[in-house]
N, C-alpha and C positions, 0 to 999 in steps of 0.2 A: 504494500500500500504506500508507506513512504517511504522519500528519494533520500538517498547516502551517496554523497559524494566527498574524495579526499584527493588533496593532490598535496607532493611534496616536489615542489619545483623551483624552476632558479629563475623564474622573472612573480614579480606583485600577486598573489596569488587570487582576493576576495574578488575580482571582474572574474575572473576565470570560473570560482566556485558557482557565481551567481548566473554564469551564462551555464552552464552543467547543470543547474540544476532545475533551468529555465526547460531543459532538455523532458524533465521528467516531472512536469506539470501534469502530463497528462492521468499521472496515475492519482489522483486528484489527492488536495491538500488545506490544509484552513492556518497553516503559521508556517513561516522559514530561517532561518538562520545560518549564520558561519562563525566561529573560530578560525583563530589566527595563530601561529609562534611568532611574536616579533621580537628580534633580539633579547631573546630565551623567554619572553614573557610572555604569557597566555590571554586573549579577550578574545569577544563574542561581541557580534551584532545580532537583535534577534525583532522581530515582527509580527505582527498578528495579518492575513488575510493575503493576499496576491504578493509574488517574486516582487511587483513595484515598489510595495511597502518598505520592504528588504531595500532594495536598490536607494529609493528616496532618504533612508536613514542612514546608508555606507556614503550618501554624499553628503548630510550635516554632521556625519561622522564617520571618517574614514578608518580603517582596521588595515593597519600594514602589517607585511610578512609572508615567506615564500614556503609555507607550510602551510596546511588548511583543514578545515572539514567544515561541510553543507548538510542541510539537510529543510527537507520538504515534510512539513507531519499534518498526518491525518490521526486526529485526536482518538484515542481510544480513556487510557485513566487521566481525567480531569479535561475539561474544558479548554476552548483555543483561547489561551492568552500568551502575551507574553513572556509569565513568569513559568509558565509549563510550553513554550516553544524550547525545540533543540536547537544547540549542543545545551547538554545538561552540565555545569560546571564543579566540579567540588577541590577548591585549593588545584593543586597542581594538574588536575586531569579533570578533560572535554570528553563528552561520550555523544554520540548521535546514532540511534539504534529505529533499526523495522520491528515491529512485532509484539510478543506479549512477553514479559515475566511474569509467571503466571505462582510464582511464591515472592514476591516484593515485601507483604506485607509482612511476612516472616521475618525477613530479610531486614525490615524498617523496623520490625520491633526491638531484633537484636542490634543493630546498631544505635538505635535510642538507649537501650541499656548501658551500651559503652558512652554517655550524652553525644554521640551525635546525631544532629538534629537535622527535618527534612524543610524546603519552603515548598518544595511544588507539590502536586496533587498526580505526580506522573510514577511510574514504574521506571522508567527509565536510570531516574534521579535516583536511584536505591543503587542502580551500579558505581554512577560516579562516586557517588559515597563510599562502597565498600572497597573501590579500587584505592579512593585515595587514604583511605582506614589501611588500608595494606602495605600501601606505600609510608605510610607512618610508621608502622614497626620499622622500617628498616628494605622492606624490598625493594629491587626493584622495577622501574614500571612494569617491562616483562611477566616479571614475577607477579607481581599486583595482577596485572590483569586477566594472566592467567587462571589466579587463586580464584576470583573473581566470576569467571567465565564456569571454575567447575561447582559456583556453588547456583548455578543459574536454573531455573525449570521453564522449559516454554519454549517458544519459538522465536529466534532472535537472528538480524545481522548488527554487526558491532562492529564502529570507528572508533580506534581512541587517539585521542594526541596530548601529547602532554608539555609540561609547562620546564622550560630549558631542554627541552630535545627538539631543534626543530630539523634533524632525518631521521624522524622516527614515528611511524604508525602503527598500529597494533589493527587486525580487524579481525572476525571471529564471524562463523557461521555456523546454524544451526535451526533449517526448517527455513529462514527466508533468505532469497538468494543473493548473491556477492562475488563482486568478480574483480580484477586486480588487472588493472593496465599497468604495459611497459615502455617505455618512453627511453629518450637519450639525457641519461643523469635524470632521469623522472621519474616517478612512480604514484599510480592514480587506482584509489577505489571506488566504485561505482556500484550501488545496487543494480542498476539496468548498465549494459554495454551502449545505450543509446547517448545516456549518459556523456561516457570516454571519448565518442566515435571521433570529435574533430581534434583530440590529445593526441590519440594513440590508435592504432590497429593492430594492437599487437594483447590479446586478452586471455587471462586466465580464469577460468571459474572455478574458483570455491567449492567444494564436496564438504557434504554432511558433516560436521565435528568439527572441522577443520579451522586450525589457528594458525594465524599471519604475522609473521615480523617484515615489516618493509621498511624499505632503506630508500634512497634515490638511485644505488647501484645494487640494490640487493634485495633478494624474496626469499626469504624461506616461510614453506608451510610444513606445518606439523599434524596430524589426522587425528582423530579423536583417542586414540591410545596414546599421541604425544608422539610419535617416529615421524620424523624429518620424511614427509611424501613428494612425492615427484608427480606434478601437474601438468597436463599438456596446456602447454601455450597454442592458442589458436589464432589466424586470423582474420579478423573480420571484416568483411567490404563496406564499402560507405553506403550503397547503394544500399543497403539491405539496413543502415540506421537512420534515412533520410525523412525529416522530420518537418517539412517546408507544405505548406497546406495548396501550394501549387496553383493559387489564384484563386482558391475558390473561400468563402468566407468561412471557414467550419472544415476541421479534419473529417468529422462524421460525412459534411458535405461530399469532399474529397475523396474518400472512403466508400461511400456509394457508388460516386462517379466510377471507380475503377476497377468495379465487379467482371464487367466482362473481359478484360484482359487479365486480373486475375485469376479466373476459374480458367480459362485459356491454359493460363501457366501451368495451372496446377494439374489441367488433364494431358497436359503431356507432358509433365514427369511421371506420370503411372499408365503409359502407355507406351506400346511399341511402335516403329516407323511407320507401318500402314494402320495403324489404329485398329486392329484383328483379335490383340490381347491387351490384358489390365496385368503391369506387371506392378509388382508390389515390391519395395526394399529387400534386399537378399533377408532370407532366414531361415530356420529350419523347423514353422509350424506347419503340423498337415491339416490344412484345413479343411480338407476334407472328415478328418477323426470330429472335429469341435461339437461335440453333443449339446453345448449350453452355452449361450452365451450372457455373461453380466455385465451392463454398461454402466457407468457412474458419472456423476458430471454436475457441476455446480452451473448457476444462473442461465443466461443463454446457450452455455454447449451444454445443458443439461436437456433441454428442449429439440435440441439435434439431436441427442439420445433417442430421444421420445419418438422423433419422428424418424428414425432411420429402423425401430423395432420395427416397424409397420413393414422396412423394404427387407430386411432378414429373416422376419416369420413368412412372411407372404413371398417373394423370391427364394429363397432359399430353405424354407421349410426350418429355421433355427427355432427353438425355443429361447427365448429374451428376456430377462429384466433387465428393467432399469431403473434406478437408486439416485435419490438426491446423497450427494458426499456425505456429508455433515450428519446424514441420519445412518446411514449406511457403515461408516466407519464405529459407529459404538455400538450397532446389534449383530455382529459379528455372526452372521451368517453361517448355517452351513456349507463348504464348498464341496459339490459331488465331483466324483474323478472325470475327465472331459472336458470341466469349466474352463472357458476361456473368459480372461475379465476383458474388458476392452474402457479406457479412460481417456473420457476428454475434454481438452480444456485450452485454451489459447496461449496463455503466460506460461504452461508445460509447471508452473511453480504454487497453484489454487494448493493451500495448504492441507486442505479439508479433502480434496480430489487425493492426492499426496500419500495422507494418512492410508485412503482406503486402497489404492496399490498398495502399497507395503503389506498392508491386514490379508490382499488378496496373495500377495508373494507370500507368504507365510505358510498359507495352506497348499503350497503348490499349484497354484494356477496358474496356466499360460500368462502372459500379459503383454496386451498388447496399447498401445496411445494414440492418439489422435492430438497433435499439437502444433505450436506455429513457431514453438523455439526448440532445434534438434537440440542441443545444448542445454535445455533444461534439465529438473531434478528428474520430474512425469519422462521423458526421453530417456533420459541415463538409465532409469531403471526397467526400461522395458523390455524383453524380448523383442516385437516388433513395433517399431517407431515408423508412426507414418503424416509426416510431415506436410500442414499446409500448402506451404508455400504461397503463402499470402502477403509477406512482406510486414512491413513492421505500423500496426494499428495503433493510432495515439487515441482516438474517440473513445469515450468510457464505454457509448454504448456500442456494443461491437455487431457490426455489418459485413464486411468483406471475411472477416474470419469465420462468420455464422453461415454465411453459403459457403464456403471453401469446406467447412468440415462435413455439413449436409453432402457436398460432390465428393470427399473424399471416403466419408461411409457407404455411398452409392455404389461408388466405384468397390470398396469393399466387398458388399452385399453381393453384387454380382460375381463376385470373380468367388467365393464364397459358395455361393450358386452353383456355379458351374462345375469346380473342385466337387460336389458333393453328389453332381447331378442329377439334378431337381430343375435343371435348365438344360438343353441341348445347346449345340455349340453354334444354331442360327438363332436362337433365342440369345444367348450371351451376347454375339456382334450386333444384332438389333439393338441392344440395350446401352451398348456401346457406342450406340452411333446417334442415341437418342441423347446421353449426356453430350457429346461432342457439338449438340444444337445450343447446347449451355449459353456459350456466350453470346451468340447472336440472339438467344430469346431473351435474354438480360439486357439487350442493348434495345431490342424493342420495348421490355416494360421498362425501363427508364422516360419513355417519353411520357408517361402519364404525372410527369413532375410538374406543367402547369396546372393541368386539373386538378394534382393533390394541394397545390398552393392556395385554390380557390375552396376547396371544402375544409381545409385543416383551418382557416378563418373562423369558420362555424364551430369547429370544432374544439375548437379555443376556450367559448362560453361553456362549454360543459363542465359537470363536476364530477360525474362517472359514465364510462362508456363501457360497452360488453361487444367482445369479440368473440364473433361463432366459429364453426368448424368442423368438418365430420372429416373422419380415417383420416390420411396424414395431416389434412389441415388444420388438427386441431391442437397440433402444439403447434402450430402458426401460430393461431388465435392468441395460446398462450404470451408466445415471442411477441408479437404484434402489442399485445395489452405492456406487457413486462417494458418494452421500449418506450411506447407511450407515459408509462407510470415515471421509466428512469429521466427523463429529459423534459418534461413539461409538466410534470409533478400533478399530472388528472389520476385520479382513480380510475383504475381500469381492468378487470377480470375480463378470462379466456376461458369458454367452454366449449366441451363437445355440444354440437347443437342440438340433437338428439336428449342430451340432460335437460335441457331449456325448462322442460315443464317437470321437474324433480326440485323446482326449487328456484330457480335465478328468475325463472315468466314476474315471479310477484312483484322486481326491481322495477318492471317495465311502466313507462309512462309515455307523454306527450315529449318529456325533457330529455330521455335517454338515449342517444345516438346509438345504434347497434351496428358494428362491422360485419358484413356477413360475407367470407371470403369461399366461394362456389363457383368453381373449375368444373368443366361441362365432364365431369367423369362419372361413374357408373353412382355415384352418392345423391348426385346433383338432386336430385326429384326429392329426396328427403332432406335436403338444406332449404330447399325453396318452399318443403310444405311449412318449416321452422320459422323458417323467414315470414310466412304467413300468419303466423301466429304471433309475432311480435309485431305488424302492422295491423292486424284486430284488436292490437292494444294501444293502439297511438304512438309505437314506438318509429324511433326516426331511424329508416334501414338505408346503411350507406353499403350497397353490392358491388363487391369485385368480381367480375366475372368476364368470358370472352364474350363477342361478338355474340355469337350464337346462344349464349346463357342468357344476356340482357335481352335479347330481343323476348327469351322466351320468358323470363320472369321478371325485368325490371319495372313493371307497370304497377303504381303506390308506392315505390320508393325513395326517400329523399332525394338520392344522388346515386354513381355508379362510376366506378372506374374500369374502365376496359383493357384488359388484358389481353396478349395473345394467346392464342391459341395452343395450351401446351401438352405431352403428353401426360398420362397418370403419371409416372416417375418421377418429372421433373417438376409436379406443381407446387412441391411446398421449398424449392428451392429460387422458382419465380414469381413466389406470390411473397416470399419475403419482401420483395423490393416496396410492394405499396403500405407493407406493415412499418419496413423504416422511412420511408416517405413520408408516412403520415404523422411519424414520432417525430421527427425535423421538423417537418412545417410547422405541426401544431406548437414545438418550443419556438420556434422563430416568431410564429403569429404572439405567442403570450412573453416573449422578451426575455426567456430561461437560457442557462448558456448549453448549449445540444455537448460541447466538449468536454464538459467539466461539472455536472452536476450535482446539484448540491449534495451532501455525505455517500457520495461513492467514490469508490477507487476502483483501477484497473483490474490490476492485479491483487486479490484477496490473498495474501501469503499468513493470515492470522486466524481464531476461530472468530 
């Protein structure tokens, strides 16, 4: 969730930290701050609400010194001020940390005992204190931090710097992610590589346990048992950190605009020159044995779950669940022999996604990913990793990642299918040659972007909306409402349309806008008798549908947006575009910002 940046460098450091950490805005934030070494002596600038804040305060108060650490917080214990913004300071040692200490208070009682005393209302502030309580006996920083780091519970990345070392950082990982740039006479920590990208290309990530001594000519990491580990340095292209919103006003904007050349990308890395086969990352699953499959997934790739069950029970004959993380990880499942787990998520680093791989490695189950960072924790510990290739999403609410993973389970499901055969091998290339229409049907519904300008007006004054949907479309509905809620702050539920009268009919009035997303496919006739039923009540039905659906059922209804014409397979991957369409507009009509939304962040690396 928040941004860790550190640079130990040999030109002014506080511009540099502040343009870094300008970088990882996106994973959204509510205070910011830096620390300084300046000829050996330690300060901080700190702020409450936008990087500007930060900025406007380092120029009626400037913080010299070529040592640093940044940081971006998204409030968890205590409220966004700026006596609880990071770097957390205690005497000699700055600490700016992602995550939770999830025993602080422990930790603040014992150290009250010894009198020393807290001002902030943070978890964090309980490190600074014990590191620099450690460095009091006698240790040290090293040591301190070290000691420090083994008495911690939770999920944590960790900068330190301290007060007369300035080539010296300390960082420390465990459950949220961190990664260590290498420079000429430099040395830079970044929780995101987006972070680094205009420092350095040249990046190491952090493993599980793992403690850091860096130097400006020196890294050593140490692995949770404390042996001296050997890291591969990787490196990474700029193109693949590029973070420029490319004219248009809004990343998410941006992010939409370029669905159809990313699913483009992405189907042909999982495919051969004549487009005949789905080839998949080398490995050694038979997919054809998978008796079971388990999918898990937090927020919107939770929802690609949902709807890709639909294309592996029904294509490929699999039995499916599918698990929100968070719940999934503490009822600890039976797993029967055949289970394959299958986890997906965009940051590759969802803490909660995280835990329940690991719970499923445990019991011996295959595991396979679905992510948009090879390089993540979810990747590293997979069996098969099967990567986006979506490029790098700054929008909170995620769009090109959310169809990239729907085409990438597609693509799974079939070739899946096939391996098991429950498809023939002109059934397979049909199905392959119906994704491959991907991008050109994505570039045709994009053009319903003025008519979504014009209803999302209306849809503005609303205070809740309900979104329909039958068989795959109805984790649309879900994604659709779930977008709308993150970025224009409307209340908004997803159902199957079919539940309508189990419950949700009673919401319905004159004031209720209902999304009814009906793709001319074999369900159609039972969306529209639903849809009928929420216009016998006054409700206000705004229909997506093609050409040939509106003619046959648009008559009583508000409004309609017209779609092309797509196959079954592909409609819950081309009906997403009018669900984020409509979540854009309608924030731009009510003045919300669609990239930064209020108390969300990107990446969840906490519970």
């Amino acid at each position: 969730m928040c941004g860790i940046v550190g640079v130990l460098g040999n030109h002014q450091v506080a511009p540099i930290l502040v343009e870094a950490l300008k970088r990882l805005e996106y994973r959204g934030y509510d205070s910011a701050g830096i620390a300084t070494v300046n000829a050996g002596h330690l300060e901080r600038r700190r702020a409450v609400g936008k990087l500007v804040n930060l900025s406007d305060r380092l120029v009626a108060e400037p913080l010299s010194g070529k040592s640093g650490i940044g940081h971006t917080r998204w409030a968890t214990h205590g409220t966004p001020t700026i006596v609880n913004a990071h770097p957390h300071q205690a005497g000699a040692v700055a600490v700016v940390h992602n995550g939770i200490v999830e025993n602080f208070k422990e930790l603040r009682s014992e150290l009250s005992a010894l009198g020393v005393s807290h001002e902030t209302d943070t978890d964090t502030e309980t490190v600074a204190l014990l590191t620099h309580h450690y460095m009091s006996e006698g240790h040290s920083p090293q040591e301190a931090a070290q000691k420090t780091i083994a008495r911690l519970e939770g999920a944590f990345a960790l900068a330190f710097l301290f007060q007369g070392e300035d080539d010296l950082m300390i960082a420390a990982r465990k459950g949220s992610p961190l990664a260590i740039g290498h420079g000429d006479g430099e040395a830079y920590v970044g929780s995101d590589a987006i972070a680094l990208a205009p420092l350095t290309d040249k990046i190491t990530y952090m493993e599980e346990g793992d403690f850091a001594v860096i130097t400006r000519t020196s890294v050593e990491i140490y692995d949770q048992n404390g042996t001296l580990a050997n890291r591969e340095t990787r490196t990474i292209t700029m193109d693949a950190t590029r973070v420029d919103k490319g004219g248009f006003k809004h990343f998410m904007a941006k992010e939409i605009a370029e669905q159809p050349s990313v699913l483009k990308k992405t189907l042909s890395h999982y495919q051969n020159a004549d487009a005949s086969e789905v080839e998949l990352p080398e490995h050694n699953i038979d997919l054809a044995h998978i008796d079971r499959l388990t999918m898990v997934a937090c927020g919107t790739a939770f929802y690609a779950a949902l709807t890709a069950k639909y294309w592996f029970e029904k294509i490929a004959r699999l039995p499916v669940d599918v698990d929100v993380a968070s719940e999934f990880r503490y009822r600890e499942p039976p797993v029967s022999p055949g289970t394959c787990a299958l986890f997906v998520s965009q940051s590759g680093e969802t803490a909660d996604t995280l835990a329940a791989l690991r719970y499923m490695a445990s019991q011996n189950a295959t595991i396979l990913s679905v992510v948009n960072v090879p390089e993540s924790s979810i990747a590293r510990e997979s069996d098969l990793v099967l990567p986006l290739h979506a490029g790098v999403e700054i929008g909170v609410a995620s769009t090109k990642a959310f169809t990239a993973q729907l085409t990438v389970l597609a693509l799974l499901a079939i070739k899946i299918a096939y391996a098991k055969g429950t498809i023939d091998t002109a059934q397979y290339r049909a199905y392959i040659a119906e994704l491959n229409r991907l991008p050109g049907l994505i570039s045709q519904a994009l053009s319903i972007d003025s008519a979504v300008q014009t209803i999302s007006k209306k849809l503005a004054a609303a205070r809740d909306i309900i979104f329909l949907g039958r068989g795959a479309l109805y984790p649309l509905a879900m994604e659709g409402a779930l977008k709308l809620k993150e970025i224009s702050y409307i209340h908004a539920e997803g159902y199957p349309s079919g539940e309508l009268k189990h419950g949700p009919i009673a919401l319905i009035d004159k004031n209720m806008p209902v999304v009814v997303m009906a793709p001319m496919d074999p369900l159609f006739d039972k969306s529209v008798s639903n849809m009928q039923e929420v216009m016998a009540r006054s409700g206000q039905v705004l229909l997506i549908s093609c050409k040939q659906g509106l003619k046959t059922a648009a008559e009583g209804t508000w409004a309609q947006i017209t779609m092309p014409t797509t196959p079954d397979l592909l409609a819950p991957i081309v009906y997403a575009i009018p669900a984020q369409l409509l979540a854009y507009h309608t924030a731009q009509a009510k003045g919300t910002d669609a990239d930064q939304p209020r108390n969300l962040a990107k990446s969840v690396t906490v519970e």
